[in-house]
N, C-alpha and C positions, 0 to 999 in steps of 0.2 A: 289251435290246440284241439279245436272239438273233432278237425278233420284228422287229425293225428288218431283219437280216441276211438274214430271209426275204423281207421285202419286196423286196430288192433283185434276187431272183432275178425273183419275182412279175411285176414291172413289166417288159416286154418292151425297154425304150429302155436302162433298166441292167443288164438280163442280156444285153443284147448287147453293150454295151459290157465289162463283166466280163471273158464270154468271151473277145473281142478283147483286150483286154492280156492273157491264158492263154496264145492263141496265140501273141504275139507274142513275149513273155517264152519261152514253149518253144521258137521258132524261134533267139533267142539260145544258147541253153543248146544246141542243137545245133552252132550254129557254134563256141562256146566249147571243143569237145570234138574239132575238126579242127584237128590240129596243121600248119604249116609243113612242108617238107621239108626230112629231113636231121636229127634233134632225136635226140639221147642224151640217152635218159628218165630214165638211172641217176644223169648228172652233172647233171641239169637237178635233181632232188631233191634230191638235195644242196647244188645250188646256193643254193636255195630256205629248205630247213630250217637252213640255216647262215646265213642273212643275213635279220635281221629289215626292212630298211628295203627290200628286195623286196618281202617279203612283207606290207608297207602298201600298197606299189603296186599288191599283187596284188587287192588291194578295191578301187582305184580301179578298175581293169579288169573288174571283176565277176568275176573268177576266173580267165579267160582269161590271165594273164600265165604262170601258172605250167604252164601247158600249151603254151605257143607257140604257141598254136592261131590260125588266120587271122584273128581278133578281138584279139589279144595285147594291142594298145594301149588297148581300147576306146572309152569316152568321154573317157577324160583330155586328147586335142589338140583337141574340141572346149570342153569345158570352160576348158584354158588363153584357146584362144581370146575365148571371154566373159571370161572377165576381165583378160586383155590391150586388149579393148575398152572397157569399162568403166573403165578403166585410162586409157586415151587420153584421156575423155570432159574427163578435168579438164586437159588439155594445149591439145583443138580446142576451141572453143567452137560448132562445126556439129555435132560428133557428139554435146556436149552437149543441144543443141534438136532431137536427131533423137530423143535418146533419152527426156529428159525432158520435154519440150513440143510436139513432136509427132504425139502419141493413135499409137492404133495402126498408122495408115500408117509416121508416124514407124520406130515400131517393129519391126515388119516388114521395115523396110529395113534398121536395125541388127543385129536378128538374120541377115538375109542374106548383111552384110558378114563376120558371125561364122563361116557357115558355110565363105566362101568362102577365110577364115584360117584354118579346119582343115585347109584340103587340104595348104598347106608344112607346117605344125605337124605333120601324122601323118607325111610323108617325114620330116624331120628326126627327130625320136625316133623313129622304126622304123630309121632308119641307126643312131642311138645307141644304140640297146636291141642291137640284131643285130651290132655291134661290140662292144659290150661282152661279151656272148655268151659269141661267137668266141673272144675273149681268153681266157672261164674255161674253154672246154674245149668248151661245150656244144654248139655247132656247130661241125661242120668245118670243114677249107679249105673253101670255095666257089671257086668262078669268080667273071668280075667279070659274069656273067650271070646267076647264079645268085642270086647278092646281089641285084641287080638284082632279080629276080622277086620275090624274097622282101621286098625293099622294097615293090614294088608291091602284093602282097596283104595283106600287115598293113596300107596306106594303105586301100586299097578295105572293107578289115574293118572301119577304123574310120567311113569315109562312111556304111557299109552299117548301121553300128548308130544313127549321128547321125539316118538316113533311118526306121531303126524306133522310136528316143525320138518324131521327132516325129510319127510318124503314132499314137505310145500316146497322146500329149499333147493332139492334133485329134479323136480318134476314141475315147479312152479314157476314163480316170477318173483322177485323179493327173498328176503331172511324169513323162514317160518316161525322162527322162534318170536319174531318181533314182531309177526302178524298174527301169530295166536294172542300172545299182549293186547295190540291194537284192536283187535274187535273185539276185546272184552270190557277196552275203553269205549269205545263207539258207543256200542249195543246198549249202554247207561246213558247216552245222552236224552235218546226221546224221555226217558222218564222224566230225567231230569228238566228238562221243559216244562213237561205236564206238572208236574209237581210244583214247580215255580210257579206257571198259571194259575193253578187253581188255588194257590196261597196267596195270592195277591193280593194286597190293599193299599190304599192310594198311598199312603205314610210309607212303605216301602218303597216309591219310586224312587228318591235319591238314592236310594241303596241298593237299586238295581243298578240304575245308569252307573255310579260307582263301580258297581262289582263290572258290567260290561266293558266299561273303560281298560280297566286293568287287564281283563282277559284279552282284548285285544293287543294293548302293549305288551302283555308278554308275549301273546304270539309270534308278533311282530319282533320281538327279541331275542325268542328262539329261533326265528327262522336267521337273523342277520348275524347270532355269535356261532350256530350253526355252522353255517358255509361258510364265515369269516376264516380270513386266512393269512398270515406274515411269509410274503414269498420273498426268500433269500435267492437273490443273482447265483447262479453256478455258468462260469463259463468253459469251455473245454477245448486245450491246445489244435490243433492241426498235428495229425501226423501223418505222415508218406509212408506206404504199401507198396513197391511194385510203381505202378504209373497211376496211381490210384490216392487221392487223398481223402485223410478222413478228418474228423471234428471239425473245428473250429465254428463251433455254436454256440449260442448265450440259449440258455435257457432258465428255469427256475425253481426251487427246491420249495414245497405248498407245505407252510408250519399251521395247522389245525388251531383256532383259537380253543377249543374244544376238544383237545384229541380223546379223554376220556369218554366223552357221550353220558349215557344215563349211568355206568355201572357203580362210578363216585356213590348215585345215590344210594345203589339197591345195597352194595356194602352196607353202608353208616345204617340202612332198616336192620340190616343184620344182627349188628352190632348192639344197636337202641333195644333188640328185642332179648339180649340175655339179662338186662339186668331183671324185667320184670318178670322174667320164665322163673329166676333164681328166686324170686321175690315170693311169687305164687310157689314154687318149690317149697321154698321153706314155711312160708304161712301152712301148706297142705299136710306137711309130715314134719312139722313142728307144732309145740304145744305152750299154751300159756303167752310169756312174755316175748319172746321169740318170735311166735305169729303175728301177734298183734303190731311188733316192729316192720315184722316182715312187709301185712298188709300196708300197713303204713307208709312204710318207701314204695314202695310199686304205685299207692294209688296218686302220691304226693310227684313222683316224678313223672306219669303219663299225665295228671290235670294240671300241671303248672305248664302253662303253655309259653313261657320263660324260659324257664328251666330248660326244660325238654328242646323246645328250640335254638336254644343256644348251643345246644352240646350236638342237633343234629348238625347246624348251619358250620361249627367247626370243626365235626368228621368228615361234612362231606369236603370242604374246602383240603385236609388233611389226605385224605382219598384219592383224590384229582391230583395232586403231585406226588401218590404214590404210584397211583397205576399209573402215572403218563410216565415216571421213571422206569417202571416194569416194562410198557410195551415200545418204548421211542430212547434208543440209544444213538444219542450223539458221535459216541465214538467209533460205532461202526458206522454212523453214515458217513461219520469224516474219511473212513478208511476206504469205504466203496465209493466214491468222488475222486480219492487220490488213484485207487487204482483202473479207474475211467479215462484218467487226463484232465478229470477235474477241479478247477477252484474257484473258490469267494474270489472275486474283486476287490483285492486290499487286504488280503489275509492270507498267509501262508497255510499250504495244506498239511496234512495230517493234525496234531496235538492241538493247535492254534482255532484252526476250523471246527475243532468237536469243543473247544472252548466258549469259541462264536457262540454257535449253536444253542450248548449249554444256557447260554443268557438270555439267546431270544426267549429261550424254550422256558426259563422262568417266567421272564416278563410276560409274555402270552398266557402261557398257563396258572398267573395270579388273576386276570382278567376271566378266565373261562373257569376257575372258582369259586372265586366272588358269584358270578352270574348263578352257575348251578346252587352254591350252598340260599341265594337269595330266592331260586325257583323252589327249592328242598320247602324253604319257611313261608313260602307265599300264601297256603293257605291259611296260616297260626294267623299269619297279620291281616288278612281281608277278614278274615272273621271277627277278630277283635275291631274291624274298622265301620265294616256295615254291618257286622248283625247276619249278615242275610245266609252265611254257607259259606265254604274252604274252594276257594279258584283250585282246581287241579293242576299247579303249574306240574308238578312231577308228569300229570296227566298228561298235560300238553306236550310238553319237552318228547316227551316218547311219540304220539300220535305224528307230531309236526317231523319228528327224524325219520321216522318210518316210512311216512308220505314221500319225502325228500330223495330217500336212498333208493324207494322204489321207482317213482318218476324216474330217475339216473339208469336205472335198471330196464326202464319198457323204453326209454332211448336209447339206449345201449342197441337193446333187441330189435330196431327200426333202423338203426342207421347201420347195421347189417344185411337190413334189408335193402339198402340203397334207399330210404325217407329221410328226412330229415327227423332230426327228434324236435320234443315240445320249443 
C-alpha cells in the first residue's frame, strides 16, 4: 500500500492534482479562521460547549460555525439545496428526465439549478443563525446595516466555498464538497487530544478506555455497513447477431446496505433546527407570557437529551427510506434488466422483479437505518455513559466515507495507469 502511495507522488498528473486539493483545502482553513465582525469570543464558547446540536452543525460547516468566521454556513445551503432538488425530481416529471435520463448535459443543468438555489438558502439561514445569535448574547445590537453586511458575507463565504468543492472535484481527486467537510473534521482532532491530555486524572481512565472502545466499534461499523452490500443474481439470455453471440452471463445487481449515506442525517439537523429558530423567534418579537413559553420550549427541548434524541433517532431512520425511495427506483431497474435480456433466477421479469427488489430494498434499508439513526444518537448516550464528551459518530460516518470513496478514486486513477490499486 505504502508503494502504491509513492506512486502517486511519482506520476506528475496526480501529484498535481494532490497538491491542488492541499492548496485548496488550506485556503479554506484560512477563511474558516476569519471571524465576522462584532463576535464575543467568551459567550460564543459557551454558547458552543453547552449546546450539542450546534455543535453537529458545527461539522456540517467544517468547523467554521463555531468561529463565526466569513464561511460560518459552509456547505450546508448548498447541500440543502441538492436535496431539495432531488426532492422535487418525484413531484416534476422534467426535473425527473434532466436528472435521470439526460446523460451529462442533463446533468449539468441540474446541478446548475442547484447552485443557483444556494444563493436564497445561504441568505435565509445566515439571517437565522445571526438572529439567533443576537438573541444568546453573542452578537450585539447591530444596525440594520450592519446585519446587513454581515448577512451578505457569510452568503458570499458560502458561494465562495461551493466555488472551491467544485474546482477540488474538476481539477482534484475525490468529492470536493465532502473534503471541505473532512478537513474541518480532521483539523479538530489534535485539539481534541490536547485537551483530553491535559484534563486527565486517574478517576477518568475507565471512562476513556470506555469512550476508546466505542470509537473504535463504530468505526469498525461504519466501515462494514459502509461497503456492505445484498447482491441480487441477474443473469442474461444468449442472443445470436450474424455469426456472433452475445450474453449469456451471470452476473450481479450491488443493493447498498446504506444507499442513503450521511444526507438521512443532515435532513433530520434541518429539520431539529426549526422548531428552536421558531422558539427564539417568538420569545424575541413576543412579549410577556408568550416569550416565556416560547423560551421554555426551546430550552426544554435542546436539554432533554431524551427528548431531543428520540425525535432525531426517528427522523433520521424516516429519512433513510425516504431518500433511498427518491434516488433508487425498482421499477426502473426492473425495466432496464428486462430490456438488457436480463433476469432474477426464479422470478419473472418486469412487475415481479421490481417487486423482488422492492423487498430486498426494505429489508436492507431497515438495517442501514437503524445503524445511521443509532450513529445520529451516539454521542447523547456516551456522554450520559462516561461523563467524558460526545463520540462524533455523525463525525466518523462522514471522515470514514470520504476516506473510502477517495481511496476507490486514486485506484481508479492507477489502474489506468496500468498499477495495481491499494
Amino acid at each position: 500500500m505504502f508503494q502504491k502511495l509513492l506512486l502517486l507522488f511519482k506520476i506528475k498528473e496526480l501529484r498535481y492534482k494532490i497538491l491542488f486539493v492541499l492548496v485548496m483545502l488550506a485556503i479554506f482553513r484560512v477563511a474558516a479562521v476569519i471571524p465576522i465582525p462584532g463576535i464575543d469570543q467568551q459567550r460564543l464558547a459557551d454558547f458552543f460547549s453547552g449546546n450539542q446540536f450546534f455543535g453537529l452543525l458545527n461539522i456540517f460547516s467544517g468547523g467554521a460555525l463555531e468561529n463565526l468566521s466569513i464561511v460560518m454556513l459552509g456547505v450546508a445551503p448548498y447541500i440543502t439545496a441538492t436535496i431539495i432538488m432531488q426532492l422535487l425530481t418525484m413531484i416534476f416529471p422534467a426535473l425527473k428526465e434532466m436528472y435521470q435520463e439526460s446523460g451529462e448535459e442533463g446533468r449539468q443543468k441540474f446541478n446548475q439549478i442547484s447552485r443557483y438555489l444556494t444563493l436564497p438558502l445561504a441568505v435565509v439561514q445566515g439571517y437565522g443563525f445571526l438572529s439567533l445569535l443576537k438573541n444568546q448574547g453573542v452578537l450585539p445590537e447591530l444596525s440594520l446595516f450592519q446585519f446587513f453586511v454581515n448577512i451578505l458575507i457569510v452568503t458570499s463565504g458560502t458561494i465562495f466555498l461551493m466555488w472551491l468543492g467544485e474546482l477540488i472535484t474538476e481539477k482534484g481527486i475525490g468529492n470536493g464538497i465532502s473534503l471541505i467537510i473532512f478537513s474541518g473534521i480532521v483539523v479538530s482532532v489534535p485539539l481534541s487530544i490536547v485537551r483530553s491530555i491535559t484534563t486527565f486524572t486517574p478517576d477518568k481512565l475507565p471512562a476513556y478506555v470506555v469512550f476508546s472502545a466505542v470509537s473504535l466499534l463504530v468505526i469498525a461499523g461504519v466501515v462494514f455497513i459502509t461497503e456492505g452490500q445484498r447482491r441480487v443474481p441477474i443473469n442474461y439470455a444468449k442472443r445470436v447477431r450474424g455469426s456472433r453471440v452475445y450474453g449469456g452471463v451471470s452476473t450481479y445487481l450491488p443493493l447498498k446496505v446504506n444507499q442513503a449515506g450521511v444526507i438521512p442525517i443532515i435532513f433530520a439537523l434541518s429539520i431539529l433546527l426549526f422548531p428552536s429558530m421558531i422558539a427564539n423567534f417568538v420569545a424575541a418579537f413576543g412579549g410577556g407570557r408568550i416569550a416565556e413559553l416560547a423560551t421554555s420550549f426551546s430550552n426544554s427541548f435542546q436539554n432533554n437529551l431524551w427528548v431531543y434524541g428520540s425525535f432525531y433517532f426517528l427522523l433520521v431512520v424516516v429519512f433513510t427510506y425516504f431518500y433511498t425511495a427518491v434516488t433508487f427506483d425498482p421499477k426502473a431497474i426492473a425495466d432496464n434488466i428486462q430490456k438488457q435480456g436480463g433476469f432474477v433466477p426464479g422470478i419473472r421479469p418486469g412487475q415481479q422483479t421490481a417487486d423482488f427488489l422492492y423487498r430486498i430494498l426494505n429489508r436492507t434499508t431497515l438495517i442501514g437505518a437503524v445503524f445511521l439513526g443509532s450513529i445520529a444518537v451516539m454521542p447523547f448516550l456516551t456522554t450520559g455513559i462516561t461523563g467524558v464528551g460526545a463520540i462524533g459518530g455523525t463525525a466518523l460516518l462522514i471522515v470514514v466515507s470520504v476516506v473510502l470513496e477517495t481511496m476507490k478514486q486514486v485506484e481508479s486513477q492507477l489502474v489506468m495507469r496500468e498499477y495495481e490499486g491499494f
